[in-house]
N, C-alpha and C positions, 0 to 999 in steps of 0.2 A: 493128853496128860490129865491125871485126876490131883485134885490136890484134899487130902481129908481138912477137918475141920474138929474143933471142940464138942464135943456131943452138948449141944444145949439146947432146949425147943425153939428158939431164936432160929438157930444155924438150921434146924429140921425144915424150920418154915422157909427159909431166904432160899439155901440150898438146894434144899431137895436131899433123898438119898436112893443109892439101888437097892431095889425089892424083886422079889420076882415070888411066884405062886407058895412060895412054901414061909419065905419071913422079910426085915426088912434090914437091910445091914444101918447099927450100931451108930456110924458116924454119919454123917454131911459129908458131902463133895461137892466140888467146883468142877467144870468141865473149860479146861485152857486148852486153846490151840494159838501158836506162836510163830516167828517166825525169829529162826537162830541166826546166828554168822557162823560159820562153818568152822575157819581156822580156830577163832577164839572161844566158840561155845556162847557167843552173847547175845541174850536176849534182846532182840531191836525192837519188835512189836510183839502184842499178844492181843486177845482178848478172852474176857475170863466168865463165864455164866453158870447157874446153877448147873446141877449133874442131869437134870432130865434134858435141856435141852441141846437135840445132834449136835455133833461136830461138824457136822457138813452147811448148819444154819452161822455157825461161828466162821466159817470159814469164807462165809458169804460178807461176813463184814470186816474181815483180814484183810480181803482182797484190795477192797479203797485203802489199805495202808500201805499195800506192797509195794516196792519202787521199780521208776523204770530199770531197764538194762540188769534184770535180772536173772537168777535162776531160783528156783523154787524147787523141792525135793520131796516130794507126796508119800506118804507111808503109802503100804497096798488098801488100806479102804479109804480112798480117794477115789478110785476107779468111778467117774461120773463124765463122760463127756463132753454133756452139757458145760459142768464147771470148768472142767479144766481147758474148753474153745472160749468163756469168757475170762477164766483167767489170764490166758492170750493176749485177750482184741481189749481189754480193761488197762491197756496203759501200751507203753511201746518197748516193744525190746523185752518183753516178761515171757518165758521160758518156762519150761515143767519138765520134771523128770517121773515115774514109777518104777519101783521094783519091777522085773522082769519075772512074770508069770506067764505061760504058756500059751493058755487059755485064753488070758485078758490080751496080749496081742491080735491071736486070731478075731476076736471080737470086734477088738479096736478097728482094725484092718478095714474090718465088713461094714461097722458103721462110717467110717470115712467113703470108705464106697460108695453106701447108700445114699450119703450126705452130699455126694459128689465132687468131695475136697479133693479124692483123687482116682484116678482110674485104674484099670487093670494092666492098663500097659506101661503107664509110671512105675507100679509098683514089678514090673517084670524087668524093668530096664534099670534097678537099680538091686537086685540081686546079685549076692558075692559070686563071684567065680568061680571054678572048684577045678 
């Protein structure tokens, strides 16, 4: 989530803003990632940092606020597997879901392989039926 800001050189400097080769955009932003309640829409945690810094670095210090017996529902650039094996084993009972991309399964799949989380005959023995 971006959230703008007052254009003032204050907000430039604390902020940050996105630029890229041709100019710099106008306003300030903040860079939030959060965590909702689903039913109600309510904001339980967040944390909020200038715009230059990743989502994926914010997401690193969301994680000590998440609670057990959870689930967690990852937009698609979350695809890190590193993170999402510690968002896992970082408390108990914490759950992860992604969009369903094609690609990023077969991926997933091969690094779990290689990781040795599971093997080829686990994953042949739980193939739907047809």
């Amino acid at each position: 989530m971006k959230i703008y800001h007052q254009n003032t050189p204050e907000n430039h400097e604390v902020f940050g803003t996105q630029n890229n080769q041709h100019n710099e955009n106008a306003f300030p932003k903040t860079r939030m990632v959060c965590h909702m309640e689903l039913t109600s829409h309510q904001l339980i945690n967040g944390v909020f940092v200038g715009y230059k810094t990743n989502k994926m670095t914010l997401t690193e210090e969301l994680m000590e606020k998440t609670p057990d017996n959870s689930l967690t529902l990852f937009d698609k650039d979350y695809y890190s597997l590193e993170l999402l094996n510690r968002w896992h084993k970082a408390g108990k009972q914490r759950h992860w879901l992604l969009p369903y991309v094609k690609t990023w399964i077969m991926k997933f799949f091969i690094a779990l392989i290689e990781m040795g989380v599971i093997d080829l005959f686990t994953l042949h023995q739980h193939q739907p039926e047809q």
